[in-house]
Kinemage of the C-alpha trace (Angstrom):
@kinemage 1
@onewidth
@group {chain A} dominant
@subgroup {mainchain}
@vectorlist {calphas} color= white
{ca unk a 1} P 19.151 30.260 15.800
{ca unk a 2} L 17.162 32.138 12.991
{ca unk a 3} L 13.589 31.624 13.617
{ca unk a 4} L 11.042 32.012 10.638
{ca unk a 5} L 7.743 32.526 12.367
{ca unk a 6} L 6.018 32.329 9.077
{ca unk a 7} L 7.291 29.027 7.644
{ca unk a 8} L 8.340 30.804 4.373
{ca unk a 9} L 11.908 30.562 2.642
{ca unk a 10} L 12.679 33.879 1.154
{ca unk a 11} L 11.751 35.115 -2.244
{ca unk a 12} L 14.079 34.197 -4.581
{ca unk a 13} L 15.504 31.415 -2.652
{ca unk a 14} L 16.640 28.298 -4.492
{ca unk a 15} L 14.936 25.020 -3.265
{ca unk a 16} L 17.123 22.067 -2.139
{ca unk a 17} L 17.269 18.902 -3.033
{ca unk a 18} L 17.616 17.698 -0.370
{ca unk a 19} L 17.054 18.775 3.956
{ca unk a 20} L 18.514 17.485 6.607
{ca unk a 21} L 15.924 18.326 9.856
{ca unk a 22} L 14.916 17.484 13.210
{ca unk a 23} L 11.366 17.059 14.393
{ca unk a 24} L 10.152 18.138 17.613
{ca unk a 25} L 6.572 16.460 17.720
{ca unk a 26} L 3.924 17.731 20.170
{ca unk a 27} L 5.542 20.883 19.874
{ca unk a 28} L 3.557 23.900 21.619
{ca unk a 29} L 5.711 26.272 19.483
{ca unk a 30} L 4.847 24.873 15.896
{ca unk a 31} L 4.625 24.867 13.666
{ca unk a 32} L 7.618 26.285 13.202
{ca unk a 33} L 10.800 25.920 10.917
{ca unk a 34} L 14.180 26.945 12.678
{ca unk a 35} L 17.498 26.854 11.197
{ca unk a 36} L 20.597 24.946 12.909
{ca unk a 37} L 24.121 26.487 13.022
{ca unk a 38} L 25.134 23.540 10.754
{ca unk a 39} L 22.575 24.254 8.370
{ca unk a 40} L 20.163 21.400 9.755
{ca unk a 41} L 16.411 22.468 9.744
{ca unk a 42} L 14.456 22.151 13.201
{ca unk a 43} L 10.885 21.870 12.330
{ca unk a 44} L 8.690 21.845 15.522
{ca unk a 45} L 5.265 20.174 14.704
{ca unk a 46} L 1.838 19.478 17.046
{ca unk a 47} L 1.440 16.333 15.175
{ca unk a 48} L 2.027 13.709 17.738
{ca unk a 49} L 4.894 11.013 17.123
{ca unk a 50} L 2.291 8.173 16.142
{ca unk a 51} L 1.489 6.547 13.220
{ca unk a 52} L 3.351 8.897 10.916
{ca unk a 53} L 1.502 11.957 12.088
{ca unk a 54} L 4.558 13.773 13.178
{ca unk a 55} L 6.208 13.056 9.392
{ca unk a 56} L 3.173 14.072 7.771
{ca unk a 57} L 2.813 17.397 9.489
{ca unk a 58} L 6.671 17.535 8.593
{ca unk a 59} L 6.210 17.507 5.261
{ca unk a 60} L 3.708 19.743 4.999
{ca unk a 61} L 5.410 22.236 6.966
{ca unk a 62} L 8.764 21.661 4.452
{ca unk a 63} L 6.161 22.242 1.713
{ca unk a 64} L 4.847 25.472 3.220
{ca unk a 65} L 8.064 26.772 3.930
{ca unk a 66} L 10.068 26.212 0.280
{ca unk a 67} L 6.529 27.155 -1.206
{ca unk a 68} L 6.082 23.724 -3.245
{ca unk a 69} L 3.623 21.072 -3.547
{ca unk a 70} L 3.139 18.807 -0.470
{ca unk a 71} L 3.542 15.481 -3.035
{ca unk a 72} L 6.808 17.443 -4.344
{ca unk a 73} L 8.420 16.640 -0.417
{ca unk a 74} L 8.916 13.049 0.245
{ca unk a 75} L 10.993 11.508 3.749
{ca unk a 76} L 13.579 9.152 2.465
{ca unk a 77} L 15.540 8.239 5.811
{ca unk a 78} L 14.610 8.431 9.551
{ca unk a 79} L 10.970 7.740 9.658
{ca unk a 80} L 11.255 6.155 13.282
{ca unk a 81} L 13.596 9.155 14.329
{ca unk a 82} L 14.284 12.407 15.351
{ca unk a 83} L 16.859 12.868 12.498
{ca unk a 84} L 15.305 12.813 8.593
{ca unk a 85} L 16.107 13.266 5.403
{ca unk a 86} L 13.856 14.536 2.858
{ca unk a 87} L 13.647 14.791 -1.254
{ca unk a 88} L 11.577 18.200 -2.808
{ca unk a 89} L 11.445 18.515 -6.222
{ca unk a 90} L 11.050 22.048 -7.457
């Protein structure tokens, strides 16, 4: 697994429309953004898994790490699971 400790893409690198990830709430490691063999993200957040604290923390942590606007990421599948989908504009 490639581990970014950081949270940042590389310079230069384009931004997706759309990420497939896994969250890992209450994560002691986060946050953190690692990237699956498959090309899945694994984004390891403290945010608890309650009332949308884990997704928000998610998001932010997307928008950290492709260096765009936190209203540019939105989650548009998976809300009440481990496996999401999210939208960033650029």
């Amino acid at each position: 697994m490639e581990r970014e400790e950081n949270c940042r893409a590389e310079k230069g690198a384009t931004v997706p429309t759309v990420v497939r990830a896994t969250i890992k709430p209450n994560s002691k490691k986060g946050p953190l953004v690692e990237t699956l063999p498959d090309g899945t993200l694994q984004l390891y957040v403290r945010a608890p898994a309650v009332e949308g604290k884990a997704n928000r923390a998610a998001c932010e942590l997307l928008a950290a790490h492709y260096g765009v606007p936190k209203s540019a990421v939105r989650l548009t599948a998976g809300a009440t699971s481990r496996f999401k989908r999210f939208d960033i504009d650029d």
